[in-house]
TORDO-986107 format. One line per 3 residues: for each residue z, y, x of N, C-alpha, C. Coordinates in pm, whole numbers, plus 50000, padded with zeros to 5 digits. Example, Ala and Ser with C-alpha at 12.3 -4.5 7.8 and 13.67 -1.06 7.14 Angstrom:
BEGIN
50780/49431/51319/50780/49550/51230/50780/49670/51320  50708/49775/51285/50714/49894/51367/50787/50003/51290
This chain:
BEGIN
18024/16748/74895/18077/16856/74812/17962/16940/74765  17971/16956/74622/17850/17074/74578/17895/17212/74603  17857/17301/74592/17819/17458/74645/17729/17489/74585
17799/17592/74440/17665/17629/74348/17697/17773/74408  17542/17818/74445/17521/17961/74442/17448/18048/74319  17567/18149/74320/17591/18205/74192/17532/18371/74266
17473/18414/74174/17426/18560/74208/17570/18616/74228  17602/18746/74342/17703/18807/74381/17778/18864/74282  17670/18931/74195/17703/18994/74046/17773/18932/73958
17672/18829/73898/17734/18701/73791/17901/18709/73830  17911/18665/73957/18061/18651/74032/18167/18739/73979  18125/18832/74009/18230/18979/73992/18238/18973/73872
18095/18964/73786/18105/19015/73673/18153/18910/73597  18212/18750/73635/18322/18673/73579/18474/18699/73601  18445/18750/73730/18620/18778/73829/18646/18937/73652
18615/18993/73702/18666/19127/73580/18662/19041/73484  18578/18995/73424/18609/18978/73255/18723/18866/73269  18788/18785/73341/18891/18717/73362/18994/18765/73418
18969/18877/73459/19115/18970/73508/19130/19057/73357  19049/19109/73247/19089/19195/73168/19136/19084/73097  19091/18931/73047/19158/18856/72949/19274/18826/72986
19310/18803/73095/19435/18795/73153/19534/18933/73124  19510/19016/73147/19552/19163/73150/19631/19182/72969  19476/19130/72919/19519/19186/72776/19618/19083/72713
19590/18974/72778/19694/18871/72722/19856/18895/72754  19871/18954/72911/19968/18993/72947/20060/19090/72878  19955/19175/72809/19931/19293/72719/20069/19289/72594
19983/19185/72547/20023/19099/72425/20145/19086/72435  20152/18988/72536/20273/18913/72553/20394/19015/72583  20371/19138/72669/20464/19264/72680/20498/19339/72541
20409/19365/72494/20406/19389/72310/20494/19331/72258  20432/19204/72226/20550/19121/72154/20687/19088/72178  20708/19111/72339/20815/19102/72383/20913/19234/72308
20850/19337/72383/20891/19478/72377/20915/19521/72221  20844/19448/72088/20887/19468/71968/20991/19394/71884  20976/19289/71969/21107/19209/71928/21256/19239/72055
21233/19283/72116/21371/19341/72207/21399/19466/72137  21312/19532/72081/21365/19675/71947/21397/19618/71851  21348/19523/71785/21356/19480/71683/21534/19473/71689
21519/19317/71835/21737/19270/71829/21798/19412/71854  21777/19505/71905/21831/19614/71947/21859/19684/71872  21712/19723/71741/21800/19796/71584/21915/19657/71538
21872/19551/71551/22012/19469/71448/22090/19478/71493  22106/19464/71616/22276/19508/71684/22346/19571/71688  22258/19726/71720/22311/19864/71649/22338/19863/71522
22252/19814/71444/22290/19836/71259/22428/19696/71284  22432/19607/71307/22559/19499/71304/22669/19555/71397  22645/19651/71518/22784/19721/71579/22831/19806/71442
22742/19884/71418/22772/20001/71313/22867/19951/71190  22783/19804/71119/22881/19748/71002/23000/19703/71063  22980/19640/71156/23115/19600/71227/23251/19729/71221
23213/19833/71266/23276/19940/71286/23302/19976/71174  23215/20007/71054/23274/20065/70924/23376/19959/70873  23352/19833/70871/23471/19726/70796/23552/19750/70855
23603/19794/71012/23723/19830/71046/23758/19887/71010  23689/20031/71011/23775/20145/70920/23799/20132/70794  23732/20051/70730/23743/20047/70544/23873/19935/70559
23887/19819/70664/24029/19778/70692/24178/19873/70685  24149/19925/70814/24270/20018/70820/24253/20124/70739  24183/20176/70647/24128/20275/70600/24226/20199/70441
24198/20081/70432/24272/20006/70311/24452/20004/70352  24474/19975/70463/24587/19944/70501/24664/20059/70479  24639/20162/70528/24708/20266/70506/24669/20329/70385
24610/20325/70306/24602/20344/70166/24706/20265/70080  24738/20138/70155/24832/20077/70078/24944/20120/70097  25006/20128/70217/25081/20218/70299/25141/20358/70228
25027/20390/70190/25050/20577/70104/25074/20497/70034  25015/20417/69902/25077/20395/69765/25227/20369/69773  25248/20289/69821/25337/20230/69879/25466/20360/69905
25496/20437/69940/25540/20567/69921/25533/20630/69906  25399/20657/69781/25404/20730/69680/25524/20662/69561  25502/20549/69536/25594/20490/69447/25743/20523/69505
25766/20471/69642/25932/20505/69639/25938/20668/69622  25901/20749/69628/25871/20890/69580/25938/20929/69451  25821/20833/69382/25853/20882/69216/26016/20861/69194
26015/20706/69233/26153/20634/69185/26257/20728/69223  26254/20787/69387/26384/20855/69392/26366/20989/69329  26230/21043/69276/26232/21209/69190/26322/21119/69040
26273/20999/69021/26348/20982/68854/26485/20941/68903  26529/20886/69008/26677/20879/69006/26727/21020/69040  26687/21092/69120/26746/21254/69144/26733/21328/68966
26629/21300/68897/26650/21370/68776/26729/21287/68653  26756/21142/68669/26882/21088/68638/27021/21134/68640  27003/21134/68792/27174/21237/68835/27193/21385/68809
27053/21445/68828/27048/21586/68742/27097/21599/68612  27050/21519/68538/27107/21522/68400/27200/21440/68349  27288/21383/68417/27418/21341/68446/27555/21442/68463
27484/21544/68617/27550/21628/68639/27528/21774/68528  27438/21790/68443/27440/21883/68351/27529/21833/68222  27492/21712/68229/27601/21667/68096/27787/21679/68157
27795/21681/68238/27897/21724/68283/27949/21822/68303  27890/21920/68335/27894/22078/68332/27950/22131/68196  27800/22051/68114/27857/22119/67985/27975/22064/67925
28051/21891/67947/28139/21883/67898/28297/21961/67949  28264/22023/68071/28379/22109/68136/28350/22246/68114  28253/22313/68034/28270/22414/67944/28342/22407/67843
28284/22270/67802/28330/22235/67658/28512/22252/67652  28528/22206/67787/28709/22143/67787/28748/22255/67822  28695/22396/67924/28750/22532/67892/28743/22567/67814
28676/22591/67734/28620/22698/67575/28722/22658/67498  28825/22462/67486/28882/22417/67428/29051/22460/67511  29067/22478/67623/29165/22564/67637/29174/22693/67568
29056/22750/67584/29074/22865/67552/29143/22905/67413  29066/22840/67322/29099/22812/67188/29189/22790/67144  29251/22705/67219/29444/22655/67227/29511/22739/67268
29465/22806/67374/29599/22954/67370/29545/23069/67270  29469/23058/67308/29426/23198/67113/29477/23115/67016  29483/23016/66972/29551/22961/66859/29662/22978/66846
29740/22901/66967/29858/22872/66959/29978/22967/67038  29901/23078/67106/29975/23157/67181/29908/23269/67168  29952/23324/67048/29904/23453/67050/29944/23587/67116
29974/23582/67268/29975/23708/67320/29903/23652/67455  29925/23729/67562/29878/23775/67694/29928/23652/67783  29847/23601/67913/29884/23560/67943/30025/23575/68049
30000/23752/68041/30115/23798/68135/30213/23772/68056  30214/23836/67924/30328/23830/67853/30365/23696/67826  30314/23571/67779/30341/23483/67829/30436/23389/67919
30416/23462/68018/30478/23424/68142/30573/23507/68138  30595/23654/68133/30717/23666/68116/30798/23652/68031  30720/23596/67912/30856/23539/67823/30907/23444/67812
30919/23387/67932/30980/23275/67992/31133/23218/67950  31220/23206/67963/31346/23194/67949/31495/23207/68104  31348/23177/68190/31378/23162/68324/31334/23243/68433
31346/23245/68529/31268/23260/68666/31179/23146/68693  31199/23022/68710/31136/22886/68722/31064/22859/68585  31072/22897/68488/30982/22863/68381/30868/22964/68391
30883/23066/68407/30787/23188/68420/30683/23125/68562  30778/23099/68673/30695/23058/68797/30566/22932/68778  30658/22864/68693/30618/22708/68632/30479/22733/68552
30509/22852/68479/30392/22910/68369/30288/22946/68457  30300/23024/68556/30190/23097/68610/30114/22997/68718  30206/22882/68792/30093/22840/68869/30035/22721/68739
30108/22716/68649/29983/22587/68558/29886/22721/68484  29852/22824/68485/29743/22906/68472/29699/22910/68610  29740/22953/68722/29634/22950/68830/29589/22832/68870
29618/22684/68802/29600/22548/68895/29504/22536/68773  29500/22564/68636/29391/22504/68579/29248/22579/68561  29306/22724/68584/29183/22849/68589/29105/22771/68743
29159/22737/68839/29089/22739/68983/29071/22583/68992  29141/22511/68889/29056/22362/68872/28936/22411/68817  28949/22441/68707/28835/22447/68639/28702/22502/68738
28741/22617/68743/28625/22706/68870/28544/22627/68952  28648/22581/69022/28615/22464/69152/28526/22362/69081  28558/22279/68999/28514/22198/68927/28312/22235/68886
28338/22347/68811/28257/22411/68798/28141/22419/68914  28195/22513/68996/28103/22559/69096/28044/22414/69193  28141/22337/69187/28071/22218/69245/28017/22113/69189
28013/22130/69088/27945/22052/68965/27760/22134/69007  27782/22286/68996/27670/22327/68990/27603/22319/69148  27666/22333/69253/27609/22362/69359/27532/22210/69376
27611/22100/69348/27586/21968/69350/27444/21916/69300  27425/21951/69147/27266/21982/69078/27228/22090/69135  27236/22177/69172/27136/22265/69244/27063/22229/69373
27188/22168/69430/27069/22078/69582/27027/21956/69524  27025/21878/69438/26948/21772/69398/26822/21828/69333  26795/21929/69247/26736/21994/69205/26621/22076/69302
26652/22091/69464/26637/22204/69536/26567/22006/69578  26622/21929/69602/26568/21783/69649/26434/21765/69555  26441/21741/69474/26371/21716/69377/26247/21791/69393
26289/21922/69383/26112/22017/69376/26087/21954/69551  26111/21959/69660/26060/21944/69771/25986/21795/69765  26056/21700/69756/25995/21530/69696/25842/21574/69608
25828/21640/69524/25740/21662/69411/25611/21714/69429  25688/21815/69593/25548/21876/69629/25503/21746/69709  25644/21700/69826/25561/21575/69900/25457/21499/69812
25505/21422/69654/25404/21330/69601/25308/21406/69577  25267/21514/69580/25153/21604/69527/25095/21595/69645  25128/21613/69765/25086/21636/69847/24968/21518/69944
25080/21390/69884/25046/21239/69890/24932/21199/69832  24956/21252/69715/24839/21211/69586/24718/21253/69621  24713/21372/69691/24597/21479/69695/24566/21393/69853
24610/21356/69901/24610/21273/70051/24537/21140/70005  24561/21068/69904/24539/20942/69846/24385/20953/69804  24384/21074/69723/24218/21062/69643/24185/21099/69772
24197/21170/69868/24122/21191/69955/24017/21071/70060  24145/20988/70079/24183/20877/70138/24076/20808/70053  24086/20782/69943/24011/20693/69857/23864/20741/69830
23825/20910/69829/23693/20937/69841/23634/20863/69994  23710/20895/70078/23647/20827/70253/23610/20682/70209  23718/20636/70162/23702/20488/70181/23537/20427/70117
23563/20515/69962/23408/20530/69892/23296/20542/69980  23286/20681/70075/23188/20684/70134/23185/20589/70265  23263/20542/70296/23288/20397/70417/23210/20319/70345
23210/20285/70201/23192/20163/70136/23000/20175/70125  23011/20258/70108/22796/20339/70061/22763/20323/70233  22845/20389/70342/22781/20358/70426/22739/20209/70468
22903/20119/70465/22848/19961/70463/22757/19951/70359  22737/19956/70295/22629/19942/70161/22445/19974/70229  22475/20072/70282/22300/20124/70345/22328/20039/70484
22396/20015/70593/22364/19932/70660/22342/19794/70663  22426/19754/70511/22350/19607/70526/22262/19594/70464  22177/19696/70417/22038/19669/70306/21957/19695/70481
21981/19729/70533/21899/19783/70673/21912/19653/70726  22027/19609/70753/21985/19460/70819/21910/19353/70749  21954/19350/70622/21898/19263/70515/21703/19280/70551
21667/19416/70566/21553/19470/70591/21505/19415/70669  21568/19423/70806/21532/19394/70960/21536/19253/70938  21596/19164/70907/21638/19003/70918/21527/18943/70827
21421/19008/70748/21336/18935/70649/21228/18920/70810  21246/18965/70900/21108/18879/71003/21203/18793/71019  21046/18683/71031/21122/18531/71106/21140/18551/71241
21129/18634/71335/21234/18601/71444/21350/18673/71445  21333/18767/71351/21487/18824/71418/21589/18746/71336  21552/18645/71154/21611/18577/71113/21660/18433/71264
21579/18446/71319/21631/18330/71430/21697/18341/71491  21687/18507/71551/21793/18577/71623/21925/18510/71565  21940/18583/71433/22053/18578/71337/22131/18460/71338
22037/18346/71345/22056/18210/71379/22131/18140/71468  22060/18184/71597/22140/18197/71669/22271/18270/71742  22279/18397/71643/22430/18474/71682/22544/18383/71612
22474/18304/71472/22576/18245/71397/22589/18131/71436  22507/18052/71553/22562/17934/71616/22629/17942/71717  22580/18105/71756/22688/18095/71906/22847/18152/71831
22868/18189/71733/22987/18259/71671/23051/18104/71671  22954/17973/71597/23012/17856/71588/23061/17814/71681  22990/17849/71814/23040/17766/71929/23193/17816/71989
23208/18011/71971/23309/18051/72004/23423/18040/71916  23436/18020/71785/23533/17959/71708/23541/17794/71774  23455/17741/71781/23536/17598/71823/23592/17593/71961
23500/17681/72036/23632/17676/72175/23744/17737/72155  23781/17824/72042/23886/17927/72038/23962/17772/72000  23932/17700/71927/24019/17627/71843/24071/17544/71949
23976/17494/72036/24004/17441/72167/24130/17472/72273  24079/17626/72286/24229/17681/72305/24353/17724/72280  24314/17684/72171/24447/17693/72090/24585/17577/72166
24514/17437/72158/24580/17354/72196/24674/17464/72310  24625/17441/72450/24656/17487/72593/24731/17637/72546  24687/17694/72488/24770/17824/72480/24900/17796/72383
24942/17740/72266/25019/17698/72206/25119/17583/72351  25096/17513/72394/25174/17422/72477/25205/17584/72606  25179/17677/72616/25249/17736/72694/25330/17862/72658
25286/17905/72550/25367/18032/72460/25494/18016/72412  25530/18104/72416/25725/18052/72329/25714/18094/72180  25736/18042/72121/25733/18096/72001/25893/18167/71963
25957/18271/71876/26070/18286/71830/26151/18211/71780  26272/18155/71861/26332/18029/71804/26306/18008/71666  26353/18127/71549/26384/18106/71413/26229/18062/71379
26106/18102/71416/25973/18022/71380/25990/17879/71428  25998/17862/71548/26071/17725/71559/26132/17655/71496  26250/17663/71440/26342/17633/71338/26272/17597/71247
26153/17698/71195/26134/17684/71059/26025/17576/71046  25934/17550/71189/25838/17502/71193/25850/17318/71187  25993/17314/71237/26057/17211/71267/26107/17162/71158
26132/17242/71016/26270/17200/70909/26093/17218/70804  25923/17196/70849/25833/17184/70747/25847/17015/70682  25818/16993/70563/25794/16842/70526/25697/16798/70551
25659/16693/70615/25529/16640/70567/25452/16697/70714  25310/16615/70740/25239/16643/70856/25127/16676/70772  25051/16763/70847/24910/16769/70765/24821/16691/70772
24830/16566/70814/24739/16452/70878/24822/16413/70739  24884/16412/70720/24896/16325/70506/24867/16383/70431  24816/16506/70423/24765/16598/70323/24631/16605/70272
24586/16472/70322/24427/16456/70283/24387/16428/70124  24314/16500/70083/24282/16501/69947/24416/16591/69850  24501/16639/69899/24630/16737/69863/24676/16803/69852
24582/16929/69922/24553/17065/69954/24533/17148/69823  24654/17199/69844/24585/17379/69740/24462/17422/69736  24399/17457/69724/24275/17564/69732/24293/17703/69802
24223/17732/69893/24259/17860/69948/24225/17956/69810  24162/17950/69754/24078/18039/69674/24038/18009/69553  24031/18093/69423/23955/18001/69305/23809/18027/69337
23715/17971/69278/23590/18011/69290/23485/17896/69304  23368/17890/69375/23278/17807/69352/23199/17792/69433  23167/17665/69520/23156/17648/69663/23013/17653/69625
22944/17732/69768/22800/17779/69752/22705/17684/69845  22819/17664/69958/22741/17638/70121/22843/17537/70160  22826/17407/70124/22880/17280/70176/22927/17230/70313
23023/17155/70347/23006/17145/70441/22848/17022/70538  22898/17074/70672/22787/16998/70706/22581/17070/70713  22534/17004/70701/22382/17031/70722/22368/17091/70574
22301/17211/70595/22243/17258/70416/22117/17360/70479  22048/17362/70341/21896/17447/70350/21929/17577/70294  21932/17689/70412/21951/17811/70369/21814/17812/70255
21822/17855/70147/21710/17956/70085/21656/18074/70148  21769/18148/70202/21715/18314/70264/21670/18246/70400  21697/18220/70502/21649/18190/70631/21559/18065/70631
21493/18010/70501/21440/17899/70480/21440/17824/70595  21574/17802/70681/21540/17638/70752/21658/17592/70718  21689/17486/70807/21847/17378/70781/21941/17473/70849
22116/17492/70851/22221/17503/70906/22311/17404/70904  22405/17419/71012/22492/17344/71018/22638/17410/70985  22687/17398/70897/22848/17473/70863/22969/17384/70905
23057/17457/71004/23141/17335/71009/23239/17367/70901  23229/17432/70721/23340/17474/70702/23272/17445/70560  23374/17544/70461/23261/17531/70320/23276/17705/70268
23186/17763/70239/23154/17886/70177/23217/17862/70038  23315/17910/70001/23335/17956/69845/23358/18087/69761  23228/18089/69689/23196/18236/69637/23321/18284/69540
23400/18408/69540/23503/18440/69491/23482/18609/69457  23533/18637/69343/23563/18782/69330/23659/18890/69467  23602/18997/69514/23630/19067/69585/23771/19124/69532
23850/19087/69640/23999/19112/69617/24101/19008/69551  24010/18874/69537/24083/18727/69497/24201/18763/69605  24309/18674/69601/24413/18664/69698/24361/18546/69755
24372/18562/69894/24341/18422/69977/24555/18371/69997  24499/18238/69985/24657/18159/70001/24647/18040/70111  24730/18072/70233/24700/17964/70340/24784/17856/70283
24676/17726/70303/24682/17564/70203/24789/17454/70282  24860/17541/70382/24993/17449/70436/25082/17531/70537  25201/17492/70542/25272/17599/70627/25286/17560/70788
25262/17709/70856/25234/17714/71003/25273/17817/71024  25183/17857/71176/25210/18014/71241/25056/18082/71246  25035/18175/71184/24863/18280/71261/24916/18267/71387
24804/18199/71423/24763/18192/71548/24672/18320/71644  24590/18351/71521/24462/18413/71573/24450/18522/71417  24427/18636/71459/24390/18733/71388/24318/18849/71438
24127/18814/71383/24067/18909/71475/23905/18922/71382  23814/18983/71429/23713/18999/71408/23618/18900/71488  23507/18829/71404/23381/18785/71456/23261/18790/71400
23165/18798/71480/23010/18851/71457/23028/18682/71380  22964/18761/71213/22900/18658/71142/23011/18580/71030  23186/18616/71108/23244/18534/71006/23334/18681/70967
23289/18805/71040/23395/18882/71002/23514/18885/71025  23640/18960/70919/23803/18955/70941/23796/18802/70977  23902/18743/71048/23940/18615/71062/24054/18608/71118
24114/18475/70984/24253/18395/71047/24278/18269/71045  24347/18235/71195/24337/18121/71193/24477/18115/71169  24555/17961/71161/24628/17940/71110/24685/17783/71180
24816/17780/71304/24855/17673/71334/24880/17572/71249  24874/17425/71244/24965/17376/71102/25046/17267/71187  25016/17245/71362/25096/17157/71446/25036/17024/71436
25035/16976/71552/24991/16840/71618/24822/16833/71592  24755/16933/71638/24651/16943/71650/24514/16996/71526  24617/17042/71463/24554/17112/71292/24506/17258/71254
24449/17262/71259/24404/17451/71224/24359/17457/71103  24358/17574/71023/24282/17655/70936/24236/17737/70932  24126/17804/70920/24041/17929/70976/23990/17955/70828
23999/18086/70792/23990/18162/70678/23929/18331/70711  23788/18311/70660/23706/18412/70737/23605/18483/70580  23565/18629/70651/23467/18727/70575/23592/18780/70496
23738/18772/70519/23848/18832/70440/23797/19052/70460  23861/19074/70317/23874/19236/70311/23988/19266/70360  24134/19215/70332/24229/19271/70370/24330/19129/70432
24332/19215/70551/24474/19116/70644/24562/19151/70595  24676/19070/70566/24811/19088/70501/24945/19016/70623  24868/18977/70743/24952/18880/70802/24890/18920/70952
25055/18871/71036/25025/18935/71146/25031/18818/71240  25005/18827/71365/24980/18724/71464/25128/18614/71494  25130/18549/71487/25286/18464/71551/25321/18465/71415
25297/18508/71300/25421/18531/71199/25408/18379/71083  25511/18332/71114/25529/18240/71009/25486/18192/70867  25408/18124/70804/25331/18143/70630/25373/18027/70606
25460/18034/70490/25508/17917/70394/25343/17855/70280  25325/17738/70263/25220/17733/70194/25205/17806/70082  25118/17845/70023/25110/17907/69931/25095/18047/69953
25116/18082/70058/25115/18241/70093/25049/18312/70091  24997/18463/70038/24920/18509/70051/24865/18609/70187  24779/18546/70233/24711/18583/70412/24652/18724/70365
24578/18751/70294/24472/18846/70237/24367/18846/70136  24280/18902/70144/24209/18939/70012/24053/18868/70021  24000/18844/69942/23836/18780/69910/23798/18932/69981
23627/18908/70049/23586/19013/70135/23429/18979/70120  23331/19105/70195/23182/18987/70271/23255/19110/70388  23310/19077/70511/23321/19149/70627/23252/19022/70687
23147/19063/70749/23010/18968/70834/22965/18879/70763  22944/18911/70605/22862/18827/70535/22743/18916/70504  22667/18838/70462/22520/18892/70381/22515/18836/70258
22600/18782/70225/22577/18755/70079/22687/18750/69956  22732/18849/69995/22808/18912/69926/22964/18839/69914  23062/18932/69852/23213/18832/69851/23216/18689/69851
23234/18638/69979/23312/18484/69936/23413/18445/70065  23456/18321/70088/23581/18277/70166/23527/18211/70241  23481/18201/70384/23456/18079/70422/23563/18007/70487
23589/17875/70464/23707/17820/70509/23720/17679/70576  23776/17652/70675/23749/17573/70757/23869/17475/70800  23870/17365/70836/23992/17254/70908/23928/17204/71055
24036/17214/71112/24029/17086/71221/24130/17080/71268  24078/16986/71296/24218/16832/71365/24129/16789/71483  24269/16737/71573/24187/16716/71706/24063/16764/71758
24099/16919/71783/23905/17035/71795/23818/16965/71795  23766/16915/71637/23662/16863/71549/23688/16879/71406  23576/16980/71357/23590/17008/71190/23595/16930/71129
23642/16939/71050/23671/16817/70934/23632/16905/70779  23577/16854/70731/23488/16841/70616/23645/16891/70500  23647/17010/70459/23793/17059/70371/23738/16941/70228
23592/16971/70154/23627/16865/70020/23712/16726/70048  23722/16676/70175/23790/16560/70150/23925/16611/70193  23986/16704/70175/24138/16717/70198/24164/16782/70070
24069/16887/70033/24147/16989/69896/24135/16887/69787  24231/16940/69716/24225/16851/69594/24103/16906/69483  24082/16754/69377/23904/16786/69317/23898/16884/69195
24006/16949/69176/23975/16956/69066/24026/17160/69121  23881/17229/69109/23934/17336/69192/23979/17422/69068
């Protein structure tokens, strides 16, 4: 064995300069760690935050629709109350009209008193006869009258109270609709902030990977679908209805409606992001659509699933039986509730980007036996 002797010094003075390269490397490596754990830490916060505003600009929409929605029955019953208002005035005045026209008839035709009148009877019973057909038509009339008016006066007394409500509504509505505005500027500055944060290539990898693990938790959801469907009851009459559908969706290949009009961006299968310049895998197809398109589920089933996910946003899925789903995701407005029955053609909700980055589109998805299936070969070609 050799045994080089090294001056004591030389020694040390290798041991330090190999403990500081070590040190500083360690250095490094804590750095880089420590700027990319801020780094995922602003995107998460800025992606909790968007997350949170699309909810509220959700329900923030919902009940905006909600107010419109009775604001209109509002109006309708102020124009039927001022319908019957001026129903009941045309009536009024024609039972002036028909006193003023008594009146006229005994000044015409009976020129004295009504006392005298009556006592110039011929009788006792004609005189009696005389006086209650003056008190039965004086206290028709009256009656008539007064409840003619009291009648338009509380419709009238209805009417102004309704008028302030829609005023009150309206002024509730723009209000409602300024929030929603500033909901909309706030999503607006947080996704230029992520857009910001996501131009490094790792936190784009990050990104990468939140949207493969989102993939992985949509396909186990779909997974469970099976096992949870074989133990849930559904409401007989969904039953019924689910039972009296034509046709299986395993024959509907190449036959399919279109969820959406528009123009597919992101294929199914393997494609080359441009923005994240590497490959993805989609199990679905992206189709770019105007914000507030109507989405229409492409066969009839039950929502299964109605919820939020990192990356696909609003999302619904959609039973179609014997092992079939549809998943319809980045929607603005849910129109449909969990368990509830959709005849094809139906409208689920609205074109959205809720957990997109690239602005309004649909992403939309099939499977059969929990394995995606490629939608161009089921929808029909001609979109």
């Amino acid at each position: 064995m050799w045994v080089s002797f090294l001056p004591a010094q030389s020694v040390s003075r290798n041991a330090s300069a190999a403990r500081r390269e070590l040190a500083r490397i360690r250095a490094e490596i804590q750095q880089l760690q420590t700027e990319l754990e801020t780094s995922e830490r602003r995107l998460r916060t800025h992606s909790e935050a968007l997350k949170n505003i699309e909810q509220q600009i959700t329900l923030q929409r919902q009940a905006m629709r909600l107010l419109q929605q009775e604001i209109r029955r509002n109006r309708v019953r102020i124009a039927a109350l001022q319908s019957e208002i001026d129903t009941l005035g045309a009536q009024i005045a024609r039972l002036r009209k028909v006193y003023r026209s008594q009146v006229l008839f005994l000044y015409k035709y009976q020129p004295v008193s009504e006392l005298e009148w009556v006592l110039g009877a011929k009788s006792f019973n004609e005189a009696l006869l005389r006086y209650r057909y003056f008190r039965i038509l004086s206290e028709s009339l009256r009656g008539s009258y007064r409840r003619l008016r009291n009648k338009r006066e509380t419709r009238l007394a209805l009417q102004d109270e309704l008028a302030r409500k829609l005023a009150d509504q309206e002024r509730l509505a723009r209000e409602r609709l300024a929030e929603q505005k500033a909901l909309e500027a706030k999503r607006e500055e947080r996704r230029q902030l992520i857009e910001e944060i996501t131009r490094n290539r790792k936190l784009l990898q990050a990104a990468i990977r939140e949207k493969e693990e989102s993939y992985r938790q949509l396909k186990a959801l779909i997974g469970s679908l099976q096992n949870r469907r074989a133990r849930q009851q559904l409401a007989p009459e969904i039953e019924q209805r689910w039972d009296r559908i034509e046709g299986n969706f395993a024959d509907q290949r190449g036959r399919l409606n279109w969820p959406v009009q528009g123009s597919v961006v992101h294929p199914f299968g393997k494609y080359r992001n441009p923005k994240l310049k590497t490959v993805l895998i989609n199990n679905g197809i992206d189709i770019k659509a105007r914000k507030g398109t109507e989405v229409r589920v492409v066969f009839p089933g039950v929502v299964s699933v109605v919820t939020y996910m990192a990356g696909f946003g609003n999302t619904i899925i959609v039973d179609h039986n014997n092992g079939y789903f549809t998943v319809y995701s980045h929607l603005d407005e849910v129109l449909v509730k969990k368990y509830q029955f959709v005849e094809a053609g139906a409208t689920i909700g609205t074109v959205g980007e809720s957990g997109s980055l690239e602005g309004p589109m649909l992403h939309f998805e099939i499977y059969g036996d929990n394995r995606p299936l490629n939608p161009l070969r089921w929808l029909r070609k001609a979109l």
